[in-house]
VODOTOR-114914 format. One record per residue (C-alpha): x, y, z; residue number from 1. Coordinates in steps of 0.02 Angstrom, whole numbers, plus 32768, in hexadecimal, padded with zeros to 4 digits. Layout:
N
VEXTI/x/y/z/fido
VEXTI/X/Y/Z/NUM
...
***
This chain:
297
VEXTI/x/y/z/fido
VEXTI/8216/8252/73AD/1
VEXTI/822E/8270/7472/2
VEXTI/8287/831C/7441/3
VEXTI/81FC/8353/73DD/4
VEXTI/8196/8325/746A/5
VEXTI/81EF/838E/74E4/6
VEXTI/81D3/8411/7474/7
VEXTI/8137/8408/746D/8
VEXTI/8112/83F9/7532/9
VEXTI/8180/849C/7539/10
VEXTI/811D/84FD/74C8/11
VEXTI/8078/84D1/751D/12
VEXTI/80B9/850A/75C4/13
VEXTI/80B2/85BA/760B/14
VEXTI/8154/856D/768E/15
VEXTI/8207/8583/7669/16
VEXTI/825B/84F2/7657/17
VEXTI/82BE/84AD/76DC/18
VEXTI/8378/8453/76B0/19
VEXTI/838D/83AF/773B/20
VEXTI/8442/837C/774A/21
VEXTI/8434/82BC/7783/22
VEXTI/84E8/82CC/7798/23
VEXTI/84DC/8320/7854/24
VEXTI/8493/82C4/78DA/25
VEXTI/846A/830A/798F/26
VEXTI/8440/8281/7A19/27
VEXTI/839D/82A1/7A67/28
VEXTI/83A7/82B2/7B32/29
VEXTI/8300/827E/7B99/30
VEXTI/82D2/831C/7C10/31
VEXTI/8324/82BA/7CC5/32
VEXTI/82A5/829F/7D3D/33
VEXTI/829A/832C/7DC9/34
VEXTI/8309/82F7/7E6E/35
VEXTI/8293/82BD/7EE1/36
VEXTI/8261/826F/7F9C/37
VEXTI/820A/81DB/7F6B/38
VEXTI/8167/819E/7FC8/39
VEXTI/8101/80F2/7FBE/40
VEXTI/8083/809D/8008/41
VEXTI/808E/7FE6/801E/42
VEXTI/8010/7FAB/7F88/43
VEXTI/7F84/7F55/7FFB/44
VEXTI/7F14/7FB6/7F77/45
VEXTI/7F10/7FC9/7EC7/46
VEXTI/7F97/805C/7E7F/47
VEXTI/7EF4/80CF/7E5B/48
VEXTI/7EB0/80D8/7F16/49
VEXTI/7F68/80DA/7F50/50
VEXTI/7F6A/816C/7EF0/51
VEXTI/7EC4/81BC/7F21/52
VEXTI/7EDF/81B5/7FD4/53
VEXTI/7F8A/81FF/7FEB/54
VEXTI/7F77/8285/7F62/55
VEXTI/7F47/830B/7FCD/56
VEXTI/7FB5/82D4/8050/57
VEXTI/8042/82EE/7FF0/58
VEXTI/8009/8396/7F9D/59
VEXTI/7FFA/83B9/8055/60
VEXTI/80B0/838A/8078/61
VEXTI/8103/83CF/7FE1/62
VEXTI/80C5/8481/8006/63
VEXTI/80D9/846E/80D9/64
VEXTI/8179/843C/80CA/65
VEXTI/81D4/8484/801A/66
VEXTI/8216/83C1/801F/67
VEXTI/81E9/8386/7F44/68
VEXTI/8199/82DD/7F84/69
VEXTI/8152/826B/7EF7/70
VEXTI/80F7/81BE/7F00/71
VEXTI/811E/8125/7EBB/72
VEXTI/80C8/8083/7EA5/73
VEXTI/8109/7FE2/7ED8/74
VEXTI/80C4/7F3D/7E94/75
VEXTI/80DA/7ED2/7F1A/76
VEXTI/80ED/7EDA/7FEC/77
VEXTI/81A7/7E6E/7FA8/78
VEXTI/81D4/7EF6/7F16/79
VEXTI/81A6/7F82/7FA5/80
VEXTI/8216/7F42/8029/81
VEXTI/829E/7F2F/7F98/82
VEXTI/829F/7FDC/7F6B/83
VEXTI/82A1/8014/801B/84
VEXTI/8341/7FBA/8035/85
VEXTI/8391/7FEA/7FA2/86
VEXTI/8377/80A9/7FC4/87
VEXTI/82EE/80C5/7F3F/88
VEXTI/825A/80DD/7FBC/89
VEXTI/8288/815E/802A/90
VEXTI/81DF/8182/809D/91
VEXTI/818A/80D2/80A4/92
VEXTI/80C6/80CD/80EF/93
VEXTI/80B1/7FFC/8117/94
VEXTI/806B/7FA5/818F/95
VEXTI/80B7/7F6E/8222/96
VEXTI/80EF/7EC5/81F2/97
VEXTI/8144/7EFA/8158/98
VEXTI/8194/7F93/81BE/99
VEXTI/81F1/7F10/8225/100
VEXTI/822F/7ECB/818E/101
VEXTI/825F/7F76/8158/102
VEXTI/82B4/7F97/8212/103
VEXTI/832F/7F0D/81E8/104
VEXTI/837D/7F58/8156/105
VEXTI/837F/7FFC/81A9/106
VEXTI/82E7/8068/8193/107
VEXTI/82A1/80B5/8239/108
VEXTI/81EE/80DF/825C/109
VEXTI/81C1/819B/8289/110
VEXTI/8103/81A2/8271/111
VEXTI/8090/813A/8286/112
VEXTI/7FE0/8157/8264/113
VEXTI/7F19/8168/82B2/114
VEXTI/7EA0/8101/8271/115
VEXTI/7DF7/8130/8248/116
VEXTI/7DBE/80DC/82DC/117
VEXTI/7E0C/8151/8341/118
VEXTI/7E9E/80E5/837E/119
VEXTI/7F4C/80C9/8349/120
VEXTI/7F40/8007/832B/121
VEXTI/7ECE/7FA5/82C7/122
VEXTI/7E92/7EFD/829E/123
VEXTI/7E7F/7E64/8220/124
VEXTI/7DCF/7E09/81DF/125
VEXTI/7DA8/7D6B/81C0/126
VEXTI/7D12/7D75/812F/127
VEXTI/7CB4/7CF5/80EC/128
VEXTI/7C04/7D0F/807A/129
VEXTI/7B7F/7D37/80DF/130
VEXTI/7B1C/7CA1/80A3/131
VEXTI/7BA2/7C02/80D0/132
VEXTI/7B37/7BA1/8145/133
VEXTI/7BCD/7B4A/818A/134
VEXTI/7C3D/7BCD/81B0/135
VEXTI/7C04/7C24/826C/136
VEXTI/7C98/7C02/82C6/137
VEXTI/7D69/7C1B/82B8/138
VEXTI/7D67/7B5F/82BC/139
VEXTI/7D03/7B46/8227/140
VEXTI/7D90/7B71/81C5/141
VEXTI/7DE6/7ADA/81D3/142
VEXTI/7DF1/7A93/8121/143
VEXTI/7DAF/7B18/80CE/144
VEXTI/7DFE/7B90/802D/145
VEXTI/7E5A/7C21/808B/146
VEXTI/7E6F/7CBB/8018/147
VEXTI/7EF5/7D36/806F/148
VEXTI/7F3D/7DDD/8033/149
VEXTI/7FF2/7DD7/8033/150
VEXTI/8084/7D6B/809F/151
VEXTI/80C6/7E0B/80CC/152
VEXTI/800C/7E50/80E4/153
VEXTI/7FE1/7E82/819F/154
VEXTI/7F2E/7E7D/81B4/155
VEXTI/7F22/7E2F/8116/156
VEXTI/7F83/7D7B/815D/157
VEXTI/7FE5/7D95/81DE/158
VEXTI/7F6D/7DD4/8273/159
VEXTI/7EF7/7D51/8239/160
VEXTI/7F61/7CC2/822E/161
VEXTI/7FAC/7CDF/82E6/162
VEXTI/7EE3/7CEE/8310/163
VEXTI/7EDF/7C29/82B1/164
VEXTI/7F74/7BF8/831B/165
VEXTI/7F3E/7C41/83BE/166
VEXTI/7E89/7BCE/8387/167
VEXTI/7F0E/7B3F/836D/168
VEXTI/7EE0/7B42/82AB/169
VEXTI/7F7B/7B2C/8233/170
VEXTI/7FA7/7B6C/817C/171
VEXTI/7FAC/7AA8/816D/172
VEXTI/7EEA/7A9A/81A9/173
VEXTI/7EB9/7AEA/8123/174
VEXTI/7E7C/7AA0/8084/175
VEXTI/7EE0/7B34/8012/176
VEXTI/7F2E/7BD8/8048/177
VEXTI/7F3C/7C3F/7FB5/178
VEXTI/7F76/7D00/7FAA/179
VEXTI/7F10/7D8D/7F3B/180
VEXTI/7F6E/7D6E/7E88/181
VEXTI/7FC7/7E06/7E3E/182
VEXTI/7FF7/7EB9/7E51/183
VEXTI/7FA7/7F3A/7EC5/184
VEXTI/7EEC/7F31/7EF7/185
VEXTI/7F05/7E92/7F65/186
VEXTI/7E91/7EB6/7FF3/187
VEXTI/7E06/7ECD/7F7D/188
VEXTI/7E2E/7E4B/7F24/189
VEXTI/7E01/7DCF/7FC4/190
VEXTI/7D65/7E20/7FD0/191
VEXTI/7D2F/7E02/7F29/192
VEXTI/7D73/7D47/7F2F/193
VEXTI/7D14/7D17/7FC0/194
VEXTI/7C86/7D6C/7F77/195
VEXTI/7C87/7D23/7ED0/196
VEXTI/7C93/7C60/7F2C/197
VEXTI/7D3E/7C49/7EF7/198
VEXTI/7D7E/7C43/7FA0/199
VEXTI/7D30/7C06/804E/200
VEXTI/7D7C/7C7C/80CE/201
VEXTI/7DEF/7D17/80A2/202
VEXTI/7E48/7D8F/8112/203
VEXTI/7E5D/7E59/8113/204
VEXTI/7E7A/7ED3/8162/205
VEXTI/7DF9/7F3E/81C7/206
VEXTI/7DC3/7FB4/815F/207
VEXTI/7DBA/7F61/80B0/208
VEXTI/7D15/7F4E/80AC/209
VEXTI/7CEA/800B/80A8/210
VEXTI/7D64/8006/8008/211
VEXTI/7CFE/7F92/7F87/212
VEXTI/7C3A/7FC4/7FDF/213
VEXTI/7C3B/801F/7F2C/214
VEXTI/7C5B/7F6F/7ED3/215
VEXTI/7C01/7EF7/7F29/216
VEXTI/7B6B/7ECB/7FA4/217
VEXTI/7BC7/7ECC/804A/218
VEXTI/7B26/7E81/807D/219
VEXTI/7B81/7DDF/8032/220
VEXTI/7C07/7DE6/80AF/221
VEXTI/7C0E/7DB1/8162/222
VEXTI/7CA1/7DCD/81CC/223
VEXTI/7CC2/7D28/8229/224
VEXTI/7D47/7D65/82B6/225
VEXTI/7DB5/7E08/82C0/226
VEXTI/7E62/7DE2/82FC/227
VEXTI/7E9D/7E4E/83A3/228
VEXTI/7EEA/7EFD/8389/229
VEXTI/7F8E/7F17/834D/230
VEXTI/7FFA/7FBB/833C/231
VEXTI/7FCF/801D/829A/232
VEXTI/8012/8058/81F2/233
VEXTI/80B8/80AC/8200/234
VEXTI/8124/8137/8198/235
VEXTI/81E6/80FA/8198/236
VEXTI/827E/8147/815F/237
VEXTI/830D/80E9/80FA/238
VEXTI/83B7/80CB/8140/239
VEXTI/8414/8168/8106/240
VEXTI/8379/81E9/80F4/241
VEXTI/83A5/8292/812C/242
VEXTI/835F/82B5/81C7/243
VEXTI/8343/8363/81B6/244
VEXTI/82B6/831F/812B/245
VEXTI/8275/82A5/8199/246
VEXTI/8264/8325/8238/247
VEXTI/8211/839A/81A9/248
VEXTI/81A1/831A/8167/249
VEXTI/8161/82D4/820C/250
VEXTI/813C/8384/825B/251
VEXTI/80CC/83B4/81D0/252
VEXTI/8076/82F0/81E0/253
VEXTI/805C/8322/82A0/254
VEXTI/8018/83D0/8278/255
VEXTI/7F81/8385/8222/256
VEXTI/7EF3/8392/8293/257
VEXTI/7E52/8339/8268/258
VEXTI/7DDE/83B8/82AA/259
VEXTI/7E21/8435/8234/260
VEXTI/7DFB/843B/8192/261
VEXTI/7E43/842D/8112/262
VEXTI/7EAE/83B9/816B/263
VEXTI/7E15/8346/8190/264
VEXTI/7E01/8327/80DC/265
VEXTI/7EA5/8316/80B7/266
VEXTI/7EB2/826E/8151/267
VEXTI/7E16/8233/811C/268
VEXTI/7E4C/8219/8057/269
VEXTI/7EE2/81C4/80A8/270
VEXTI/7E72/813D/8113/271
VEXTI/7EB7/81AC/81A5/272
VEXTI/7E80/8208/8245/273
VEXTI/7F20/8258/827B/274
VEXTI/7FF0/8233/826E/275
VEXTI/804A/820F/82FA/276
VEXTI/80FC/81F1/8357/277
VEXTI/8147/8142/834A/278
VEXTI/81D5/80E7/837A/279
VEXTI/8226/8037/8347/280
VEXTI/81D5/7FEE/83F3/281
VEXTI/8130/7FF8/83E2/282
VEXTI/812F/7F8B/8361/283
VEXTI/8181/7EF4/83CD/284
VEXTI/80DE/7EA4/83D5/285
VEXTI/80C4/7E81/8331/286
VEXTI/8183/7E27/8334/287
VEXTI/8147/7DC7/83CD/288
VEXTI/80C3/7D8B/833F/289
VEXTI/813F/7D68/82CC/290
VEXTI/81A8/7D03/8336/291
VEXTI/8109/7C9A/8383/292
VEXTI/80D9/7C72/82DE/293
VEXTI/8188/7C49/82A6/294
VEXTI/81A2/7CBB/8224/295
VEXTI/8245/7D1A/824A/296
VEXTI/82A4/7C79/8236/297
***
């Protein structure tokens, strides 16, 4: 029956046929990935706007330098500072409490960057909504439900909490301390908690607020107390990079010039106003921080 079928299908087909020998097998090699510098941004955002704003930064770099750069995403603040250690991030862009994390297993900043402000530091926010009569001061946060961003977040926790201590408020004063759930998107997150009543208080960093004004009323929001000013967002280098990338890398970052376009367009997609030199010391404040607040032990 099946042969006069095959028969059949042959005559109604204009096609030769074509003779498969199961017998010979060829193993099937995935196309390797192309050899690359690797670049990520800490995920204080969701993977999309991490995406969005670096973009044309690193279109920028790719054909300024020759270097193939190529960004990755990160779940977590923890997975980011993992693959920095283990060699699989080699440019890192964090902020400066997780750079001092990064210092100790060898990474070294080079960059360091301008913030729309105009200034090379910046600032956490304590937010609340707009319409919580009891909330006016730092010390009417005692007992209340304390959204943060991250442990390892900056503005996002640890700015604000040393502005708590220094207003002899403790994590224990507190009636929760919770931290935005999941991957990515975890300054927005905040926002939208303390927005939506889940959460008295929450802290960000300076700056969020411009980020979800498409999703929300910020007319909602109040900002209770801004923390003081801290050193910014830094670039940093593995343990190991070549130099000669880093030196190329960094002197096309410091060639951007704000006032020219289309390098003004290129900063401002990247929450940027310029790039600048670093070193490891300027960020010794925010380890004084960490060591008032007990945290390096």
């Amino acid at each position: 029956m099946l042969a006069v079928m095959a028969f059949a299908l042959i005559g109604c087909s204009d096609e030769d046929a074509v003779t498969v020998d199961l017998s010979k097998r060829e193993n099937l090699v995935a196309p390797r990935q192309v050899e690359a510098i690797t670049y990520a941004y800490l995920p204080q955002y969701s993977h999309t706007i991490s995406y969005q704003r670096h973009r044309q930064l690193l279109e920028y770099l790719r054909k300024a330098t020759g270097v193939p750069l190529r960004q990755i995403f990160p779940d977590t603040f923890d997975e980011h500072i993992k693959m920095v250690e283990r060699g699989e991030i080699d440019i890192s862009y964090s902020n400066p409490f997780v750079y001092t994390r990064l210092a100790e297993v060898g990474a070294t900043a080079f960059a360091g960057i301008v913030e729309p402000s105009g200034h090379p530091d910046f600032q956490g926010q304590i937010i609340c909504r707009a319409d919580s009569p009891d909330l006016k001061t730092i010390e009417d946060c005692r007992g209340k439900r304390w959204i943060a961003v991250d442990p390892e977040s900056a503005g996002g926790y640890l700015f604000p909490l040393g502005l708590f201590f220094d207003n002899n408020i403790n994590v224990s004063d507190f009636e929760t301390v919770d931290f935005a759930p999941g991957p990515g998107g975890k300054q927005e997150k905040v926002v939208l908690a303390v927005h939506a009543g889940a959460f008295d208080i929450g802290t960000i960093r300076k700056g969020t607020l411009d980020v979800v004004a498409g999703k929300i009323n910020l007319d909602d929001i109040r900002v209770l107390a801004q923390t003081r000013l801290y050193p910014g967002w830094v670039y940093a280098a593995r343990k190991g990079l070549d130099p000669e990338v880093v030196q190329a890398i960094a002197h096309a970052m410091f060639a951007l010039n704000y006032r020219r376009e289309p390098d003004r367009e290129i900063l401002s997609s990247a929450g940027m106003h310029g790039i600048i030199p670093v070193q490891d010391s300027d960020y010794d404040p925010v380890r004084e921080l960490v060591g008032k607040l007990g945290l390096d032990q």
